[in-house]
C-alpha positions in Angstrom: 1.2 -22.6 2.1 4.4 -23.7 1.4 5.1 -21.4 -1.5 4.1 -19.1 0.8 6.3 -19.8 3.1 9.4 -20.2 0.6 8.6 -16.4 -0.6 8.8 -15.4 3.2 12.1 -17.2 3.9 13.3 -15.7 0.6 12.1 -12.4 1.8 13.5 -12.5 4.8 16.9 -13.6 3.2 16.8 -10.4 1.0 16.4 -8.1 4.0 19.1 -9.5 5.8 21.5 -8.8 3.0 19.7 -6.0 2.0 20.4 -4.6 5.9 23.8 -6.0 5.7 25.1 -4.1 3.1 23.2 -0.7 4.4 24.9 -1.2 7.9 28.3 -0.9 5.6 27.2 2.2 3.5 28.9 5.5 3.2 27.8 7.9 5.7 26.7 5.4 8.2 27.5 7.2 11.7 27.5 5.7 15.1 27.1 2.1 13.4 23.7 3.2 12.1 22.9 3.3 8.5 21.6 6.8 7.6 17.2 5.3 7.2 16.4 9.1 7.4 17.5 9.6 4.1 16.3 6.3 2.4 12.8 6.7 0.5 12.6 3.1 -1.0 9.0 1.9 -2.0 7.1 0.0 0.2 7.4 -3.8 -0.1 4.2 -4.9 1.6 4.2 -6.4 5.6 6.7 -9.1 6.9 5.8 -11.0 9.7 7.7 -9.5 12.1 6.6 -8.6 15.4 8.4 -6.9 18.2 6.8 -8.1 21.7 6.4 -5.4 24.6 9.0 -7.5 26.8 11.4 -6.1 23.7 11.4 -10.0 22.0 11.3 -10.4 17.8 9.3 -12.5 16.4 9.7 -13.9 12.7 6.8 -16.2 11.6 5.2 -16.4 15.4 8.8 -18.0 16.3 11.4 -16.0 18.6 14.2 -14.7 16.8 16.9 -16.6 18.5 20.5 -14.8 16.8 20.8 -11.8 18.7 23.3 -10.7 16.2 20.4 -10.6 14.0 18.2 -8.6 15.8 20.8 -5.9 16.2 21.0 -6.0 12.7 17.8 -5.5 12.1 16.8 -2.9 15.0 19.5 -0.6 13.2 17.3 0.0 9.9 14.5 0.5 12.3 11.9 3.3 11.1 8.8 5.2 12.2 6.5 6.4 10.2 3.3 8.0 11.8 2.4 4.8 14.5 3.5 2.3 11.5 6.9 1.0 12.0 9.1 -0.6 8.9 12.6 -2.1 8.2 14.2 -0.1 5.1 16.7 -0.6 3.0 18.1 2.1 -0.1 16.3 -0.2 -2.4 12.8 -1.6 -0.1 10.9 -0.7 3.2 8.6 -3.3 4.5 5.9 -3.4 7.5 6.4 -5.0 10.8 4.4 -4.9 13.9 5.7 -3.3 17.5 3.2 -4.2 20.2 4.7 -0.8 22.3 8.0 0.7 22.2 10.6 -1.5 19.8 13.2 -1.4 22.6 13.7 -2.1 26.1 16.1 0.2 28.5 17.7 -3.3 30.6 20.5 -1.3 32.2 21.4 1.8 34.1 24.2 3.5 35.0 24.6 6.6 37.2 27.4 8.7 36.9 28.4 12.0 38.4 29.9 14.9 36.1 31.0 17.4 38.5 27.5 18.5 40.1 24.8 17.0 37.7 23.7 13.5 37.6 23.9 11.6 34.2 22.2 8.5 34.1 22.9 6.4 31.3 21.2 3.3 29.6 21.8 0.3 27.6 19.3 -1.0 25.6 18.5 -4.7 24.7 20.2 -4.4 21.6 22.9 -2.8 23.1 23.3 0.7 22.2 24.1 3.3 25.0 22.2 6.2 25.2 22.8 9.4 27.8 19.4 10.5 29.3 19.2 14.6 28.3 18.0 16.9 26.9 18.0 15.6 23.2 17.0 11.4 24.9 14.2 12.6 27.2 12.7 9.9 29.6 8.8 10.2 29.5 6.3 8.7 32.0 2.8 7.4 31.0 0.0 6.0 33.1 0.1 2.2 32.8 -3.2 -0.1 33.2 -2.1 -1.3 36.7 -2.4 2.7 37.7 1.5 2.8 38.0 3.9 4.4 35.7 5.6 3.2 32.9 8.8 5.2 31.7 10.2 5.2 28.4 13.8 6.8 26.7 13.9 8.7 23.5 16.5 6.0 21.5 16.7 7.9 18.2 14.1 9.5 15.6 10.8 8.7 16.5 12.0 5.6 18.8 11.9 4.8 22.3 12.9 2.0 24.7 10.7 1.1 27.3 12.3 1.0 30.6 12.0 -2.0 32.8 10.4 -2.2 35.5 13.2 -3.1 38.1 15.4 0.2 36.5 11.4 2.2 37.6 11.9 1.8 41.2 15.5 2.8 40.7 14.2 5.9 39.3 11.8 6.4 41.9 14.2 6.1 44.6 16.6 8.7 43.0 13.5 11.2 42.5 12.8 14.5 43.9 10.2 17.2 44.5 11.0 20.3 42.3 8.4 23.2 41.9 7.5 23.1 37.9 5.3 25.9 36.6 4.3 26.6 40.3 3.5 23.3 40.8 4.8 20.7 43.3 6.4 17.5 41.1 8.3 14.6 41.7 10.8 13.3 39.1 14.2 12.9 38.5 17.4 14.6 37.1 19.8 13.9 34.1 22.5 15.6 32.1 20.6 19.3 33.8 17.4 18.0 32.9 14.7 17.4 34.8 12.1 14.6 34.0 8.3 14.7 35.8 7.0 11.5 37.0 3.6 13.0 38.7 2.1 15.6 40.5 4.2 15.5 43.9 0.9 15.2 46.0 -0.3 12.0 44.2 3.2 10.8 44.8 3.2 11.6 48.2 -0.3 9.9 48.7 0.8 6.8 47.3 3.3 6.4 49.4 
């Protein structure tokens, strides 16, 4: 077990690096390393689990160095419902229990006439809810709505539940395809939460 446990440490060591040199790389924009264009071979599974409340977990333990954690959400990448951190020269498995981010923060702001509601992750990258980051609603267990924010690729943030009832309260009724439905507007774009009359009932 303890070999074991020495070959995770080390592994874990060699990613870091690994990711701390790819977040330096030529061509990295925004602060991101370029993962779309990284085909290493796979490595096998690290024990790396991202909660649903957003939390990393290395070896069942928290990852407490948030400096880390950014570092490592950067070299994020999906693959099918399989998630991996990649590097040019590895890619291993980790686990995501739902969406690897959360959305923590909102801010509204008004551009002339249009709305533009912006969030910050819990990594801290801002992203503009629009056309190209579109929020999406999904039927949660408890028969509510959960929302989640296109981050990048084929990554979302899940939005907390406080910045929901924000949401709610900013929503409107807007006929979609001849149908009554109740959402709310960003950037021009308008996102459906539900039918307008289930809304309504609810209420």
């Amino acid at each position: 077990m303890a070999n074991q446990g020495q070959s995770a440490d080390r592994g874990l060591e060699g990613l870091t690096a690994a990711a701390k040199s790819a977040a330096d790389a030529e061509g990295a924009t925004k602060g991101l390393p370029p993962v779309h264009l990284w085909n290493p071979p796979f490595c096998g599974d690290l024990d790396i689990r991202i909660a649903s409340d957003g939390t990393w977990f290395y070896l069942g333990t928290p990852i407490g160095r948030p400096a880390l954690v950014r570092l490592f959400s950067t070299i994020l990448k999906r693959e099918g419902d399989k998630y991996f951190l990649v590097t040019p020269v590895e890619k291993v498995g980790i686990r995501v229990d739902d969406a690897p981010f959360m959305a923590v923060e909102m801010q509204k702001q008004d551009e002339g006439d249009r709305r533009v509601l912006r969030f910050r992750t819990n990594v801290d990258d801002w992203v503009t809810c629009d056309a190209e980051h579109r929020l999406r609603f999904e039927q949660a267990r408890d028969g509510g709505l959960t929302p989640y924010l296109h981050v990048r690729a084929d990554l979302w943030a899940k939005v907390t539940r406080a910045l929901y009832y924000d949401l709610v309260d900013m929503g409107e009724e807007r006929v979609v395809d001849g149908q009554p439905m109740f959402g709310v507007e960003s950037a021009g774009e308008f996102f459906v939460m539900a039918d307008a009359e289930q809304v309504r009932a609810a209420l």
